[in-house]
C-alpha positions as CSV (number, residue, x, y, z in Angstrom):
1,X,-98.7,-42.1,46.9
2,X,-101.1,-41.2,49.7
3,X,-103.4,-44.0,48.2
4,X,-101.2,-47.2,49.2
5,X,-101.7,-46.6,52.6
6,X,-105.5,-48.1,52.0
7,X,-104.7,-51.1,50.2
8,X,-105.1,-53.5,52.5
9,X,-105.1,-57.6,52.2
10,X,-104.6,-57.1,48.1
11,X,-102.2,-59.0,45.8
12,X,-101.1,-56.3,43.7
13,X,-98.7,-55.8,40.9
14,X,-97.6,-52.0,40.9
15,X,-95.8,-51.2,37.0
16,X,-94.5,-47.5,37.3
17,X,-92.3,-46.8,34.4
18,X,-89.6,-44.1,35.5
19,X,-91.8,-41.3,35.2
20,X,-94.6,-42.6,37.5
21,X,-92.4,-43.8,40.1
22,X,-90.5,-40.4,40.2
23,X,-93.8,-39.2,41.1
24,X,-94.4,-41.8,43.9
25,X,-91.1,-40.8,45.1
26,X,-91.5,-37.1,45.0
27,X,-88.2,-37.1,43.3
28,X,-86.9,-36.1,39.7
29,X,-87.1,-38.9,37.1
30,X,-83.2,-38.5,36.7
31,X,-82.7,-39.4,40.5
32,X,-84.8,-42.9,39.1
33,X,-83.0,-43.4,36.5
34,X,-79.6,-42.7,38.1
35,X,-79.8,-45.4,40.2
36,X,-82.5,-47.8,39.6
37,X,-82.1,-50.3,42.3
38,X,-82.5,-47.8,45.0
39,X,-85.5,-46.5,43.2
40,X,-86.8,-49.8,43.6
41,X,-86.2,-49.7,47.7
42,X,-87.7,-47.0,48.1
43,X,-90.9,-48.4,46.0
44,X,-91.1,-50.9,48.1
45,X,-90.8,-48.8,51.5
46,X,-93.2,-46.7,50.7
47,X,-95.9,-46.9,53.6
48,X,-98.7,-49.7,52.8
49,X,-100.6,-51.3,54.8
50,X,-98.5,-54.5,56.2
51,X,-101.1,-57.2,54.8
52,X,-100.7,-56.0,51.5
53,X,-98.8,-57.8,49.3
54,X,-97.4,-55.9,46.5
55,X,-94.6,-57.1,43.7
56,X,-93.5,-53.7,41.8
57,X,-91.8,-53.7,38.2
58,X,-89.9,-50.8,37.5
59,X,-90.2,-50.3,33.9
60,X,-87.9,-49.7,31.2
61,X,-85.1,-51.5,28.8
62,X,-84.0,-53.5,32.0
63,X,-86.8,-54.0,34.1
64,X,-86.9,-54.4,38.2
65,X,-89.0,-57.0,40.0
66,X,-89.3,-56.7,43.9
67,X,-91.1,-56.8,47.0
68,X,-90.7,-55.4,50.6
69,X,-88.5,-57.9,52.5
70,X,-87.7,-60.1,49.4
71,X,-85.5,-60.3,46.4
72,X,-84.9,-57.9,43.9
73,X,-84.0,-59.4,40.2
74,X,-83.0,-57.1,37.8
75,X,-84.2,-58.6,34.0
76,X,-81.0,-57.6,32.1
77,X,-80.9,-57.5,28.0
78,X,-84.2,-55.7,27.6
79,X,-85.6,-54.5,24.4
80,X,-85.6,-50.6,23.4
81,X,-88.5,-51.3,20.8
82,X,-91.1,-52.1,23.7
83,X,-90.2,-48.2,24.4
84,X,-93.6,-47.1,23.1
85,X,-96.7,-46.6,23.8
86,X,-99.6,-49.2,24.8
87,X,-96.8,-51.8,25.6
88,X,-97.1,-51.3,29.6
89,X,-100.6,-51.7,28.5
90,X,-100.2,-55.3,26.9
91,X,-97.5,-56.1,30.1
92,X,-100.5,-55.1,32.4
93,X,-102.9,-57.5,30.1
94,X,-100.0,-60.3,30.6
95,X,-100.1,-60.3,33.7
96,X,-104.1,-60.3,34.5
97,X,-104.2,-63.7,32.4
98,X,-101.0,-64.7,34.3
99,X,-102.2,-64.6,38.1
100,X,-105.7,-65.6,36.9
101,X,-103.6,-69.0,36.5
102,X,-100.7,-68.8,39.1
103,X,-102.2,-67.0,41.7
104,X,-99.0,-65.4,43.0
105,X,-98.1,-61.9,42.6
106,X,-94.3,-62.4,42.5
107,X,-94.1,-66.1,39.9
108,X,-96.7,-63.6,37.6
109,X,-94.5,-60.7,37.6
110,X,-91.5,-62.6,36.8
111,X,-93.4,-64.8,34.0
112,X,-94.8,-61.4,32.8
113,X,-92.1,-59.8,32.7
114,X,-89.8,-62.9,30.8
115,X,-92.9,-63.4,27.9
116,X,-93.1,-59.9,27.4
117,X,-89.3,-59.5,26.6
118,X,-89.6,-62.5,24.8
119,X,-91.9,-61.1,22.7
120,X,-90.1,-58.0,22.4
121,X,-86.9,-60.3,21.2
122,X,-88.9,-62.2,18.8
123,X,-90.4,-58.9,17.2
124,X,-86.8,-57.2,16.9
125,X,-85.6,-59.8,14.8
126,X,-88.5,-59.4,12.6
127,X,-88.3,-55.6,12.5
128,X,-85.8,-53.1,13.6
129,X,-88.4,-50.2,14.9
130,X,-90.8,-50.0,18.2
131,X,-93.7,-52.6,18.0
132,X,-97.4,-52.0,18.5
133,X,-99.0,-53.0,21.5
134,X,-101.1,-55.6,19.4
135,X,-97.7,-57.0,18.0
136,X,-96.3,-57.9,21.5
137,X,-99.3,-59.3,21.9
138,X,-100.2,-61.3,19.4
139,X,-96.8,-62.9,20.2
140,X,-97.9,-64.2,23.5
141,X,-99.6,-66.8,22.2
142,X,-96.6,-68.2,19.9
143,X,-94.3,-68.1,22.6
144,X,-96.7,-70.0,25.2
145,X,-98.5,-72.4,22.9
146,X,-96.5,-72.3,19.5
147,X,-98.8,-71.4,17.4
148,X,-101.7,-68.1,17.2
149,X,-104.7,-68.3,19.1
């Protein structure tokens, strides 16, 4: 936590799952969990420098995009097989390619957030279990371009 107060002039995208952002709030994980959305204001008024510009995602089966001073949108209907490990991994890889093309911290998160549950949709109907990292991913493509790259 004592780290964000040197960011400065960065686009970031912060992706705590519940866990991680207990720990930024030196709180219990069940406080996070409890109530998500004020999880989420407090993760975004958390000291920073003001010229930073960071868009957090609260992880889990619904996640939570937001950003001091903005909108928070809550992605509803999310997908208990991404629960595993590597897939915040393949979200974090999503969104690098994303703002490499958009350029903007909050249209990434929300694209990145959208393809990966798509994904995790798309996978779930093939197979009722938790999907590997290289699963979601490999369903990026398909969903963006229709076909595997």
């Amino acid at each position: 936590p004592n780290l964000l107060k040197y960011v400065k002039d960065l686009d970031i995208i912060a992706t705590p799952h519940p866990k991680e952002a207990a720990f930024l709030l030196s709180c219990p994980v069940d406080i996070v969990q409890a109530n998500r959305i004020a999880a989420m204001d407090s993760l975004c008024q958390l000291p920073i420098n003001k010229q930073a510009k960071i868009v957090w995602i609260l992880k889990g089966a619904c996640p939570i995009i937001a950003q001091r001073n903005g909108h928070t949108i809550v992605c509803e209907g999310g997908i208990s097989s991404l629960s595993i490990a590597g897939s915040g991994d393949t979200l974090a890889g999503i969104l690098a390619a994303l703002f490499k093309m958009t350029k903007n911290t909050l249209e990434t998160a929300i694209l990145g957030v959208t393809a990966h549950l798509s994904a995790g949709r798309v996978l779930l109907q093939k197979a009722k279990r938790g999907h590997f990292a290289s699963e979601i991913a490999s369903e990026i493509p398909v969903l963006l371009y229709g076909k595997t790259i």
